[in-house]
N, C-alpha and C positions, 0 to 999 in steps of 0.2 A: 399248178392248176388249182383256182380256187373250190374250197369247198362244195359241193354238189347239194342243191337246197332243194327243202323238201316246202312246198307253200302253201299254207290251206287257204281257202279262199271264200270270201262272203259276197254273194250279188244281191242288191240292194233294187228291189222293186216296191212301190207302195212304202218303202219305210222299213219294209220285214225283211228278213232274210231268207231267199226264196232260191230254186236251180228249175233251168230253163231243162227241156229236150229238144238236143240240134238245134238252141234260139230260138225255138216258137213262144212267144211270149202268151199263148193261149195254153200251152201245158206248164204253165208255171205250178212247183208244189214251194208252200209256204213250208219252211221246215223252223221258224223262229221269228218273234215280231219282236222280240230285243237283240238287234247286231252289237248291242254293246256288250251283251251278256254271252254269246258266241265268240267273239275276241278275246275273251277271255276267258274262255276254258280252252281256246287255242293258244293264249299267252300263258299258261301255266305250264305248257311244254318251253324246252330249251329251241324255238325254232329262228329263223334268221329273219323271218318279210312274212307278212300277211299279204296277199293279194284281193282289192273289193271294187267290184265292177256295180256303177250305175249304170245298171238296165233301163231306169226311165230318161236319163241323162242319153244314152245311145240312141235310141228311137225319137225323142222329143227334141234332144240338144237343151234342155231344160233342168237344171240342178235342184231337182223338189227333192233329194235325200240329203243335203247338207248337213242336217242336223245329226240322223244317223251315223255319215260318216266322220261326223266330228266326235259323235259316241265311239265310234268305232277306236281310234286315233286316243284318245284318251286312255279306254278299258286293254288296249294293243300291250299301256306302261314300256313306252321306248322302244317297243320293237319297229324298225319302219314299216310303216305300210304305204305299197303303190297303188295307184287308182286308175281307172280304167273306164273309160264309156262316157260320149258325149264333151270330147275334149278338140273344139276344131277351129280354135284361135288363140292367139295370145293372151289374150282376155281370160280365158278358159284355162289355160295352164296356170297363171296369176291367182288366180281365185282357185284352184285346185288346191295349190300349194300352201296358199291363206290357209287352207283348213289343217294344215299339219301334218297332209303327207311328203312322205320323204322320196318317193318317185311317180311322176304322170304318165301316162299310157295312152299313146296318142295313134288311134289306130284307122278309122274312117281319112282324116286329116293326113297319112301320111301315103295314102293316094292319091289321094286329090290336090293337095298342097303342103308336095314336100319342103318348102322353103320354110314354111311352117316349124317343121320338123326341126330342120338346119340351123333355124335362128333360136328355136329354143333350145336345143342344146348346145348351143354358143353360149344362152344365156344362165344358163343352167348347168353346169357340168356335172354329170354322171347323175342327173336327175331325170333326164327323159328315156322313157323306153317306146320302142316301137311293137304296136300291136298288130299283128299279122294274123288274120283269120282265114282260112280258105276250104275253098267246098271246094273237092276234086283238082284241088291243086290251085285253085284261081280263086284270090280274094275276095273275100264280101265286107260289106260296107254298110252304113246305118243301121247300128243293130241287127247285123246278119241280114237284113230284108234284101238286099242285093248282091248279086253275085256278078263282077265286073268279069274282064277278060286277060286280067294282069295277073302272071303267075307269082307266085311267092318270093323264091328265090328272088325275080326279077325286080320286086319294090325292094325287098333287103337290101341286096347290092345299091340301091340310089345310099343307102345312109351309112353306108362303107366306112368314111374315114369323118364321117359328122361329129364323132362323140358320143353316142347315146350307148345308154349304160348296158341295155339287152334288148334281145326280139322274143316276145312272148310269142309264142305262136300255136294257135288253135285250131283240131282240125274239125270242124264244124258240125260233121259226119259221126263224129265217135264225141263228141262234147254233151255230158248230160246220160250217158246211154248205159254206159256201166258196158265199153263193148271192146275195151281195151285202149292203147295209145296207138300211135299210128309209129311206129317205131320206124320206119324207112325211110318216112317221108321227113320227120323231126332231124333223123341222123341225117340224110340228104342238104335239110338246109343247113344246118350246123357245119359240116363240109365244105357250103356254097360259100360260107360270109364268114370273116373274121369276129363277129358279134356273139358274145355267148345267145344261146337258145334254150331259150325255158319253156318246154314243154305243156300243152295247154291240152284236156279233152279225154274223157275216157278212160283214165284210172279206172278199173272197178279191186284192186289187188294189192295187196306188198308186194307180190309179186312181179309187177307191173311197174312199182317204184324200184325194183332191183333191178329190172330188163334194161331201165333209162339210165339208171346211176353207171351200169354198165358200159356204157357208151357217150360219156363225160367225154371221154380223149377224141369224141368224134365233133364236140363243139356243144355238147348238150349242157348245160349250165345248173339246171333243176326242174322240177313240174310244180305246176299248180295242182291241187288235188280238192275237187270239190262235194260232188253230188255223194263218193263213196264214205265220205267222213260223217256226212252226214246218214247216211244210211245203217253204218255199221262194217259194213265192208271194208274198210280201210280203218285199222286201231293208228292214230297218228303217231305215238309213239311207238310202233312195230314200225311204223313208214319211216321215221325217220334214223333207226337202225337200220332199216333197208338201205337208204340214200349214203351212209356214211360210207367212207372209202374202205372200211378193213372189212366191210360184205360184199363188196363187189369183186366177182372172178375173179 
């Protein structure tokens, strides 16, 4: 079983680095207006992947943080970092990757046009990730603004034996809130699909990151860890002794 990764993560609204509540892009808190500067006191830890989601990129479909995220990518010094938001053509994966990340996050697009999905990681191997986000079990789409009728599990299974590297999955409910992971529902899909599952939403704890590291063997792969890193609530370095395997039960 590969290591169990612990991820901090930067979302990229306006330029800054900001963390949504449940995706309301009207509660955004600005917590940094240099994401290059963030990256890098997250690259001064020993960690594996950064995660950085374009929030204007998701609602617009429009990549005005380029610049940032090539800051980003730079200030990272060789860590990969995958990118997420506003990714819903070839086109788009192409010019993602131009910018120097090392995995795309293809999450709206792998609802709507899972071929999409298929062909890029045909093209791309162990470069595409699928983004799963979902409210009460069923997926949302453009920037969280909508909540389809397709359950989780059931878009995972379409990219079964596609190739793609992992399923980031967000539970949209506890993303932002400091209100815990959704631990059943992460272990549930991990279960459902052969695909590691990386944990997205609601860290507020180390604690939090041990419950998950816990449940690796159930398909859990790692978490994203966002709003609490920023707050204080999560010391990254206590999280990532959390995630390692000689802490876990």
């Amino acid at each position: 079983m590969p290591p169990f990764e612990v991820i901090p993560a930067i979302d990229l609204l306006g330029g800054a680095c900001v963390r949504l509540a449940q995706g309301r892009y009207q509660e955004a808190t600005v917590y940094d207006d240099d994401p290059g500067a963030v990256a890098r006191r997250f690259a001064a830890h020993p960690i594996r992947r950064l995660h950085v989601v374009d929030l204007d990129a998701a609602k617009t479909g429009r990549r005005t943080n380029a610049t940032a995220i090539a800051d980003v990518v730079r200030a990272a010094v060789g860590i990969p970092v995958q990118l997420g938001g506003g990714i819903r053509s070839a086109s788009d994966v192409a010019a993602a990757l131009a910018l120097g990340v090392d995995r795309v996050v293809i999450g709206t697009a792998a609802l709507r046009d899972p071929p999409l999905v298929l062909e890029a990681a045909r093209r791309h191997p162990g470069r595409i990730v699928v983004g799963i986000d979902a409210r009460a079990g069923r997926v949302a789409v453009r920037g969280w603004l909508e909540t389809s009728d397709a359950r989780a599990v059931d878009v995972a299974r379409r990219f079964e034996d596609a190739g793609v590297a992992a399923i980031v999955y967000t539970d949209i409910e506890r993303d932002g809130m400091l209100s815990g992971p959704n631990l059943q529902a992460t272990a549930e899909l991990g279960e459902g699909v052969a695909i590691p599952v990386i944990a997205s939403g609601g860290v507020r704890s180390v604690e939090d990151v041990r419950n998950l590291a816990a449940i690796a063997e159930r398909g859990v792969a790692g978490v994203i860890v966002g709003r609490a890193l920023y707050t204080g609530a999560v010391d990254l370095a206590r999280a990532l002794e959390a995630g390692a395997p000689q802490s876990r039960p």
